[in-house]
C-alpha positions as CSV (number, residue, x, y, z in Angstrom):
1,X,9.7,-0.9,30.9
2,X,10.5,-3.3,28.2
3,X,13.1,-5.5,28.3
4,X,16.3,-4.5,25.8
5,X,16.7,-7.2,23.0
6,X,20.7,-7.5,22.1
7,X,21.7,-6.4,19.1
8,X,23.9,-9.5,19.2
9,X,21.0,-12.1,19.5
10,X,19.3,-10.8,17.1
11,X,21.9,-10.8,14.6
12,X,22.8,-14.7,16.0
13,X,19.2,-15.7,15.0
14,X,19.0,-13.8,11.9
15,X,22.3,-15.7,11.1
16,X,20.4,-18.9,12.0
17,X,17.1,-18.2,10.2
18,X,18.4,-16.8,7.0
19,X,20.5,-20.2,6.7
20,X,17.5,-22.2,7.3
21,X,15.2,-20.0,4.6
22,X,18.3,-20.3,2.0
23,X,18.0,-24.4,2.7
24,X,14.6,-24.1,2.3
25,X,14.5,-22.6,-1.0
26,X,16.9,-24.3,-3.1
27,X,14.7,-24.2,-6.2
28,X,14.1,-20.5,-5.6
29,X,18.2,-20.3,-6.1
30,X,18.3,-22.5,-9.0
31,X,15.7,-20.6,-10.9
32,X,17.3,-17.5,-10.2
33,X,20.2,-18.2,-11.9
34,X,18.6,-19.2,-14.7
35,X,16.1,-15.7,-14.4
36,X,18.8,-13.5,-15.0
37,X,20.7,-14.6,-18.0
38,X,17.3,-12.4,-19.4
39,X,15.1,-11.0,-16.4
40,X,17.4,-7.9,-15.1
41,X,17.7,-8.8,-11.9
42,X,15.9,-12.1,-12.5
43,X,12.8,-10.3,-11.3
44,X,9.8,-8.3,-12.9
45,X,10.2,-5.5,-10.3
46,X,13.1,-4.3,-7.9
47,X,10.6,-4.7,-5.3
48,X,10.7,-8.8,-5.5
49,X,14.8,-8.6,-4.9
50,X,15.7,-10.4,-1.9
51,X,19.5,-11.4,-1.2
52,X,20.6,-13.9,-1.9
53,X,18.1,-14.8,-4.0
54,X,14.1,-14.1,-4.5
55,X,11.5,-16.6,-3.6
56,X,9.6,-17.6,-6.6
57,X,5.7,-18.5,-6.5
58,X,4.0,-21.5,-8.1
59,X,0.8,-21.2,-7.3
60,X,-2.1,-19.7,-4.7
61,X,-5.2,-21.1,-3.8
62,X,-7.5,-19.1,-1.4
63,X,-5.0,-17.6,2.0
64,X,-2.8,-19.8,0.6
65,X,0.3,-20.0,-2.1
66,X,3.3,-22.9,-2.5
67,X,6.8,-21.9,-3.8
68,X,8.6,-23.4,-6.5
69,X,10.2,-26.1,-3.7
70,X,6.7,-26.8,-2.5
71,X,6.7,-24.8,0.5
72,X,3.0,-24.3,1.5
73,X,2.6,-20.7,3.3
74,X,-0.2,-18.9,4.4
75,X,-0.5,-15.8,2.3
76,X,-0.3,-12.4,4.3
77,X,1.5,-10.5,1.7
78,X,-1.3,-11.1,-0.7
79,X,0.3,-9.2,-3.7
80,X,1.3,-6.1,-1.7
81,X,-2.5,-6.5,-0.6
82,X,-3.9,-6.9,-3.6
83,X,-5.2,-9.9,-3.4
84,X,-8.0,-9.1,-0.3
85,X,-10.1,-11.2,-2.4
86,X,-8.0,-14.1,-2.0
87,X,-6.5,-16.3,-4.9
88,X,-8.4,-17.8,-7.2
89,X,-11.9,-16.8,-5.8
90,X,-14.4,-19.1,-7.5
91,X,-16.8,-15.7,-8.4
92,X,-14.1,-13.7,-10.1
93,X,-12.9,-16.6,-11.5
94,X,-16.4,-17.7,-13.0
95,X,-16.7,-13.9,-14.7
96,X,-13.9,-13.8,-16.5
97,X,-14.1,-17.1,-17.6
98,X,-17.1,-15.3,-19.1
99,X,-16.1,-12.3,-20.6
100,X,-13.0,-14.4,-22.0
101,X,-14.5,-16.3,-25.0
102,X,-16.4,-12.8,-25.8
103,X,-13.6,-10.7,-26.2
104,X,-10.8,-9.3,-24.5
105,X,-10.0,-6.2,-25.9
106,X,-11.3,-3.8,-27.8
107,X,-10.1,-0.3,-26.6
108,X,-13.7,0.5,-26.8
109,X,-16.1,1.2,-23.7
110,X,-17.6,-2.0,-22.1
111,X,-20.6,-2.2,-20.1
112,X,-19.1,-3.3,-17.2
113,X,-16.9,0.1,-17.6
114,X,-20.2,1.8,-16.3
115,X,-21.0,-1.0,-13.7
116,X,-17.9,-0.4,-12.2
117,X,-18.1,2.8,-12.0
118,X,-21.6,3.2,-10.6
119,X,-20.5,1.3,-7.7
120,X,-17.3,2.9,-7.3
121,X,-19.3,6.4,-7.6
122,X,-21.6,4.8,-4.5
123,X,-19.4,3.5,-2.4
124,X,-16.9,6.9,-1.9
125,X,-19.2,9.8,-3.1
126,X,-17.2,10.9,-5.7
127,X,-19.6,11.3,-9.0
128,X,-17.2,10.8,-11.7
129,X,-14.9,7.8,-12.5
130,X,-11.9,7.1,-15.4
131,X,-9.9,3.8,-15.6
132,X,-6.0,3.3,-15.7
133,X,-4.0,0.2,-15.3
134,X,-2.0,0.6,-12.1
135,X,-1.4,3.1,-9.1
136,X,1.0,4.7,-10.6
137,X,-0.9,5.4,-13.4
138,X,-3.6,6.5,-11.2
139,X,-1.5,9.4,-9.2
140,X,0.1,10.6,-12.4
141,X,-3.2,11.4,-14.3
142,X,-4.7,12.5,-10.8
143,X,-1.8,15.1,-10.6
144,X,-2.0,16.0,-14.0
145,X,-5.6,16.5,-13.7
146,X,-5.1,18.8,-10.5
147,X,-2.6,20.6,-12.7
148,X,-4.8,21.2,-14.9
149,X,-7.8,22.3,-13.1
150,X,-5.7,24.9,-10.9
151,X,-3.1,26.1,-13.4
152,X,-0.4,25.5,-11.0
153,X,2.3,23.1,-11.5
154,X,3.8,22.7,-7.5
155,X,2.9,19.2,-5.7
156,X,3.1,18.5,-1.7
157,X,3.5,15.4,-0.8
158,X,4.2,13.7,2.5
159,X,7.4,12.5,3.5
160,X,8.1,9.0,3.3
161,X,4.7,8.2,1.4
162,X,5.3,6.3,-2.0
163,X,2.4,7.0,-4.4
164,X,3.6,4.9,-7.6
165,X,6.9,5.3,-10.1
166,X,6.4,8.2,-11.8
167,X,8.9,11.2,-11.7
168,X,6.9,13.5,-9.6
169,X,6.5,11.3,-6.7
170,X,9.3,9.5,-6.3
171,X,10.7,12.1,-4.1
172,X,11.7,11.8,-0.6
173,X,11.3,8.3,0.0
174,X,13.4,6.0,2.0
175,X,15.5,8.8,3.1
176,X,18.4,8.2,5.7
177,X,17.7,9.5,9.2
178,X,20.4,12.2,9.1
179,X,18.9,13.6,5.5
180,X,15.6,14.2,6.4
181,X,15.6,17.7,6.9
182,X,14.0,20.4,9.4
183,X,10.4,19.5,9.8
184,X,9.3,22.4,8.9
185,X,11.7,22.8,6.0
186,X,11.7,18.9,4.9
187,X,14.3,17.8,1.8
188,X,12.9,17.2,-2.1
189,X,15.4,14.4,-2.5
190,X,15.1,11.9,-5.8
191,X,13.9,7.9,-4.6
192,X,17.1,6.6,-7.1
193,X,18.6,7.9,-10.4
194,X,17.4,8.8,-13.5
195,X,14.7,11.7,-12.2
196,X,15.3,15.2,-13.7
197,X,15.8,17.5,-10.2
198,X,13.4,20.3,-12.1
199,X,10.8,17.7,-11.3
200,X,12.3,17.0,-7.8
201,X,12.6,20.7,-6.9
202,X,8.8,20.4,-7.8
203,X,7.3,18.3,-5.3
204,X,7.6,19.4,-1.9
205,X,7.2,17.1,1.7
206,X,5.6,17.8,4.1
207,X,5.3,15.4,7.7
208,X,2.5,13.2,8.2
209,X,0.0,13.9,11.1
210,X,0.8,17.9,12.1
211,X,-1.7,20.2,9.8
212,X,-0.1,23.0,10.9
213,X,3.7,22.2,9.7
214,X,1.8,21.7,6.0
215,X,-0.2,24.8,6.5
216,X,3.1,26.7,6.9
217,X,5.2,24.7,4.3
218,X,2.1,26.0,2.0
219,X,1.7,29.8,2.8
220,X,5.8,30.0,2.3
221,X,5.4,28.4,-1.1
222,X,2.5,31.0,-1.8
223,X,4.6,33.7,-0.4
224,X,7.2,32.4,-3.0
225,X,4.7,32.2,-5.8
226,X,4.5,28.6,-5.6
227,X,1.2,27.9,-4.6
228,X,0.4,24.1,-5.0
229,X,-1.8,22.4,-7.2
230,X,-2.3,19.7,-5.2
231,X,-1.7,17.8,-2.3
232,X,-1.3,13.9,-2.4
233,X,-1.5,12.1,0.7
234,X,-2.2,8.4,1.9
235,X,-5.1,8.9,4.0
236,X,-5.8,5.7,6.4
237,X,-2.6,5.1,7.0
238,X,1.1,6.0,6.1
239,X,2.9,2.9,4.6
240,X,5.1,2.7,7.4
241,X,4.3,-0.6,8.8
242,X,1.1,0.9,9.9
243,X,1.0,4.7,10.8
244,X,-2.9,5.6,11.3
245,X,-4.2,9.2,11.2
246,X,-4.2,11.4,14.2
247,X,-7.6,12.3,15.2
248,X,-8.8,15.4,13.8
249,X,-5.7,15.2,11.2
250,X,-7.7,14.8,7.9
251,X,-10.3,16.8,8.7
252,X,-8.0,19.9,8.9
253,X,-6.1,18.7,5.7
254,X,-9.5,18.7,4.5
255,X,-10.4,22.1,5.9
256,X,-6.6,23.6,4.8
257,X,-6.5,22.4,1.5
258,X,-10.7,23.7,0.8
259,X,-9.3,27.2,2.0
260,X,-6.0,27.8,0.2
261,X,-8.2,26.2,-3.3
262,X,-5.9,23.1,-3.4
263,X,-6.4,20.0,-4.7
264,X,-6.2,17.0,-2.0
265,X,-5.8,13.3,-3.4
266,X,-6.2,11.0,-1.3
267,X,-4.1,7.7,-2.7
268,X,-6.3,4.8,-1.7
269,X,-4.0,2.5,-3.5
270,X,-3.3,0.6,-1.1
271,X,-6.1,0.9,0.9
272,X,-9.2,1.1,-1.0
273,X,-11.5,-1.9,-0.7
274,X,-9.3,-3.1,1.5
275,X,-9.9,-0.6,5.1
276,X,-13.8,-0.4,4.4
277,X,-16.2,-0.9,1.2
278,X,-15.6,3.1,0.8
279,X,-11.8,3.1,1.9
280,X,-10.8,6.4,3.9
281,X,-13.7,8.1,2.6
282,X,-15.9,6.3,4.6
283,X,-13.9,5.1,7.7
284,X,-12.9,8.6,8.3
285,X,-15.5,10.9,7.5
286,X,-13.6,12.8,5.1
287,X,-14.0,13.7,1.0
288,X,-11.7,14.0,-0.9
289,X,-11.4,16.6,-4.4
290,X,-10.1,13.2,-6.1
291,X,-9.3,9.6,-5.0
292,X,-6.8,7.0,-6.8
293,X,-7.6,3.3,-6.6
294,X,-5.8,0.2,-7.7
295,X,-4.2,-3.1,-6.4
296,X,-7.4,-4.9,-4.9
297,X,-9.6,-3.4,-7.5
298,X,-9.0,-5.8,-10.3
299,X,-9.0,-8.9,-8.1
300,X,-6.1,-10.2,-9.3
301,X,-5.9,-8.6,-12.7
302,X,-4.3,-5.1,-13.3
303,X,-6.7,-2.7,-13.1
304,X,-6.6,1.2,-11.6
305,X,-8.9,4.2,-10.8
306,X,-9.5,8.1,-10.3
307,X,-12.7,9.6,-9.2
308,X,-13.4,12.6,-8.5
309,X,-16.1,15.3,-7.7
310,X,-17.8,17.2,-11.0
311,X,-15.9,20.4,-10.4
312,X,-12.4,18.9,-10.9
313,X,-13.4,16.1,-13.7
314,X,-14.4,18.8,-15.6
315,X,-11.2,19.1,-17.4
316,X,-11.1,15.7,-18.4
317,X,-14.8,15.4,-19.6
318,X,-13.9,18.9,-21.9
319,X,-10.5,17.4,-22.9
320,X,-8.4,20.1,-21.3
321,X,-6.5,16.8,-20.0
322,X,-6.4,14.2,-22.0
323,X,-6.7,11.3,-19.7
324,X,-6.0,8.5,-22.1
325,X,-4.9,4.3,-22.1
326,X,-4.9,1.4,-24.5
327,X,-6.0,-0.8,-22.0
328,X,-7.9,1.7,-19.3
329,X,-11.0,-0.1,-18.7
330,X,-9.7,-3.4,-20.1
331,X,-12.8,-6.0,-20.5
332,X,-11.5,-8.7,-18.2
333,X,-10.1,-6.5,-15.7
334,X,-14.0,-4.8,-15.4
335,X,-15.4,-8.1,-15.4
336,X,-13.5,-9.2,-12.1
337,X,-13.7,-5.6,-10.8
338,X,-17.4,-5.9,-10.8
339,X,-17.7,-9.5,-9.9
340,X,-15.2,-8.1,-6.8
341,X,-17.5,-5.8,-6.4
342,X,-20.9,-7.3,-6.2
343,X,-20.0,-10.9,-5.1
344,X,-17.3,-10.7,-3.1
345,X,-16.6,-7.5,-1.5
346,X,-20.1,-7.8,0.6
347,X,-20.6,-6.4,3.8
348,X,-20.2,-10.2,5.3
349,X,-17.0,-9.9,3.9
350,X,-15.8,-7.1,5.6
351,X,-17.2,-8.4,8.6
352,X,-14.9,-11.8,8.7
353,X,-12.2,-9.3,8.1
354,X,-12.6,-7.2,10.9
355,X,-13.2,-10.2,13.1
356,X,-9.7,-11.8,11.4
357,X,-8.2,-8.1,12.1
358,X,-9.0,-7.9,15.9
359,X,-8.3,-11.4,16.7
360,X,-4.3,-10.9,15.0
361,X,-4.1,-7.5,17.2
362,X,-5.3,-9.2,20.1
363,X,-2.8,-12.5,19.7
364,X,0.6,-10.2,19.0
365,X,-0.3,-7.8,21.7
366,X,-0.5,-10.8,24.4
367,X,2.7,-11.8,23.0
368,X,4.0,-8.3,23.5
369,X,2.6,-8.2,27.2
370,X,3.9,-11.4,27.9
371,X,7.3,-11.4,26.2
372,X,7.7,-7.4,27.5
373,X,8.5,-6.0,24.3
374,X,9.3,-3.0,22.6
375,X,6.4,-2.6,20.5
376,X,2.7,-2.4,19.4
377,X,0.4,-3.3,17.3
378,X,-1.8,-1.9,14.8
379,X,-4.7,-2.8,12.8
380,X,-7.4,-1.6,10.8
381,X,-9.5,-3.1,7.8
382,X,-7.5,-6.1,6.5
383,X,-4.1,-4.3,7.3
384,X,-1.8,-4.6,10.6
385,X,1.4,-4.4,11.9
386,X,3.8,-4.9,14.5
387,X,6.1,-1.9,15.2
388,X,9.2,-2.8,17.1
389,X,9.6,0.5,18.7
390,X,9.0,1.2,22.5
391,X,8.0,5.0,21.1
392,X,4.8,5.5,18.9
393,X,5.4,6.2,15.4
394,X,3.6,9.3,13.9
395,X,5.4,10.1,11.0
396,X,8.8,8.9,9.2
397,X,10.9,11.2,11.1
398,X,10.0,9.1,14.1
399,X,9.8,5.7,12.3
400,X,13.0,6.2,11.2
401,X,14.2,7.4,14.5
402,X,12.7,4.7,16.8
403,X,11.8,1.8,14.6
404,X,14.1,-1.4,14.9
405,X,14.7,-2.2,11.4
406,X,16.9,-5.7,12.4
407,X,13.9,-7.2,14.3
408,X,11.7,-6.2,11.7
409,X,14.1,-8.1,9.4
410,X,14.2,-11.3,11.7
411,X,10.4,-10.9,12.1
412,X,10.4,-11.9,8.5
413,X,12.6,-14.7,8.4
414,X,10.9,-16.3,11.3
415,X,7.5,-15.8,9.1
416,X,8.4,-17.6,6.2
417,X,10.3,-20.4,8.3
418,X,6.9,-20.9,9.7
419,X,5.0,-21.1,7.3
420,X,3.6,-17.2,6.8
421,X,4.6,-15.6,3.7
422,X,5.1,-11.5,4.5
423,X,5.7,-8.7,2.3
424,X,9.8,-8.0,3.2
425,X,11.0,-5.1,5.0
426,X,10.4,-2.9,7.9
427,X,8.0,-0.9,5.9
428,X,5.4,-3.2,5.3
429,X,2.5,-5.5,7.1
430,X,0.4,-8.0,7.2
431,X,-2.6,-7.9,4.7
432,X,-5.5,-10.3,5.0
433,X,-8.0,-12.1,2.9
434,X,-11.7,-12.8,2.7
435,X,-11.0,-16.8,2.5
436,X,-8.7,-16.5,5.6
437,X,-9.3,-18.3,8.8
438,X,-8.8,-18.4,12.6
439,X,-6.6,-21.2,12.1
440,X,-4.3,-18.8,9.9
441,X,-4.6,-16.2,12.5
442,X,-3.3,-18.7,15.3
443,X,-0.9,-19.6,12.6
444,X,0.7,-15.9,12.7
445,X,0.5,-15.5,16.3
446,X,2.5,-18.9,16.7
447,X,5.3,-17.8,14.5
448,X,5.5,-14.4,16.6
449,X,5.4,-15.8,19.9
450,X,8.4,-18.5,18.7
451,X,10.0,-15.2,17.9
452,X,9.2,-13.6,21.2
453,X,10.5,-16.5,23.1
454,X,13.9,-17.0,21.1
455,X,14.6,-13.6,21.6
456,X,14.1,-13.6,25.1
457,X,15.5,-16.5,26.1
């Protein structure tokens, strides 16, 4: 039985941690006041926020980056794991200090458009390939293409799973514990204002892990002439912390979706290139009709991708969709996509990664054993987590039901008061690098067992 952490102490050190991280980042504070007399929010994105103020980044050099008051961190937020590569890799660096003096955008194909692609085509068995920018762009023009192909217009989605800005997925995301729904009859509820509820109404959720709930959620919405085009899922692992398949659980997506002639996306955003050299596809066994790619892609720069098998591309190659960017395929992006690719992304590479991977599992759970916590720990590519819940987490109903969001939140603080730079909130985990080391590893595990300790004392 593990041993009840106080609410009370934790809020006591999150009192004590916060002050010491606002001390620490005094710069961080000026610069944010002088951020927002023109950057809404003195930030690019409302996903950089942080109260009372963000911390801004100077600079990164391989697992490492420095804040604008010199704090020197080891990076395991990594751009929302973009940067799996590492920052500034000397081979990605070299290309597109190549492609750069011979041009860098021409809104024209590119050689290494086809590179790219060949590789991409190899590495998840999916024969054909088109370029977008982002993610988000990625899982619109995958939808749009699934629209297309079936004629049908309904999406299922699964609850909790964030596939990118667009209207039609930002639905039923970050969703109070007492709105979720019946899980069989789970709400379509709009992720913040400003999205039409026509297009809300449109997309439906369904949990993760339990086939048969979305087989049902489906055959009512045929029953109700509503059959789905598609159905968009992450597949290695639900951005909950880390919240991994159930075994057998894609395969009778797989099996569902083939039977009932729907479309299934697998979003690999987050996890393609970064879980194995063929992301779910080939860590799981299971093919997808059409994949989306982004984030680590580019190595650094923006860069996104759909491929799919011949049957549903066909309504992009006879321009029934017309799947379309200024800068899809941009020059530089393609060159550090292929150096990526080629030269870093090597089977050594995933290798040291899976050696970094077990080693961090193994460290926090021997904290967790000899603390007595309430948690686990989960790994798999260059992705992990701690979940601070004594239950396991199989789907948001339960994260949100189990999860304890306040030492997720301390967790945090303790992180970057260490020395380990995380991506905020409960949802998210700790993403590795090719260029990091053991001594980074022991690094983490130090700050969690100074956490462990403090909490238990």
């Amino acid at each position: 039985m593990a041993v009840n952490i106080d609410a009370d102490r934790i809020a006591e050190l999150t009192a004590v941690e916060s002050a010491k991280l606002n001390a620490r980042t005094q710069g961080s504070k000026a610069m944010f006041s002088e951020a927002s007399r023109h950057l809404s929010g003195g930030v690019a994105s409302s996903y950089q926020l942080r109260d009372p103020w963000p911390i801004y980044i100077e600079r990164g050099s391989g697992p490492k980056i420095w804040d604008v008051d010199g704090n020197e961190m080891w990076d395991f937020h990594n751009g929302f794991g973009s940067m799996v590569q590492g920052h500034g890799h000397p081979a990605i660096g070299r290309a597109i200090a190549e492609r750069y003096p011979k041009g860098t955008h021409f809104g024209c194909a590119t050689e290494d458009d086809i590179v790219v692609a060949d590789a991409l085509s190899s590495r998840w068995g999916l024969p054909k390939w088109r370029f977008t920018n982002s993610g988000s762009e990625a899982t619109m023009d995958a939808i749009r293409i699934a629209r297309a192909s079936t004629g049908r217009d309904t999406v299922v989605k699964i609850f909790g799973s964030y596939h990118g800005h667009h209207d039609t997925v930002m639905v039923s995301i970050g969703v109070d514990y007492d709105e979720i729904g019946d899980h069989d009859d789970l709400a379509s509820l709009p992720y913040g204002a400003g999205i039409p509820d026509a297009t809300v109404q449109m997309t439906v959720p369904v949990p993760f892990n339990d086939a048969v709930a979305m087989e049902r959620r489906i055959e009512r919405l045929i029953a109700e002439d509503r059959k789905p085009a598609c159905v968009i899922m992450e597949a290695a692992m639900m951005n909950l912390g880390v919240v991994l398949p159930e075994p057998g659980y894609l395969e009778a997506v797989r099996e569902i979706t083939h039977r009932h002639g729907i479309v299934l996306i697998f979003d690999e955003v987050k996890t393609g290139l970064c879980i194995a050299p063929g992301g779910a596809t080939e860590k799981f066994g299971v093919t997808p009709d059409l994949v989306t790619l982004a984030k680590a892609l580019g190595g650094g720069l923006p860069s996104g991708a759909i491929g799919g098998t011949e049957e549903i591309m066909k309504v992009v190659e006879d321009g029934t969709v017309y799947q379309v960017g200024t800068y899809s395929g941009n020059p530089l992006s393609m060159a550090a996509a292929r150096a990526s690719l080629e030269e870093v992304l090597t089977p050594d590479a995933y290798a040291h990664l899976a050696h970094l991977n077990d080693r961090i599992v193994r460290g926090c759970e021997a904290v967790i054993a000899r603390y007595d916590l309430p948690g686990y720990v989960v790994g798999i590519g260059s992705k992990g987590c701690v979940t601070f819940s004594d239950q396991r987490v199989v789907d948001y109903e339960t994260y949100k039901a189990s999860q304890r969001g306040d030492l997720a939140d301390l967790a945090w603080l303790y992180n970057l008061n260490r020395g380990i730079f995380m991506t905020p909130g409960r949802e998210e985990e700790w993403t590795l690098s090719v260029t990091h080391t053991d001594e980074a590893i022991d690094a983490y595990v130090s700050a969690f067992d100074d956490l462990a300790h403090d909490l238990t004392a």
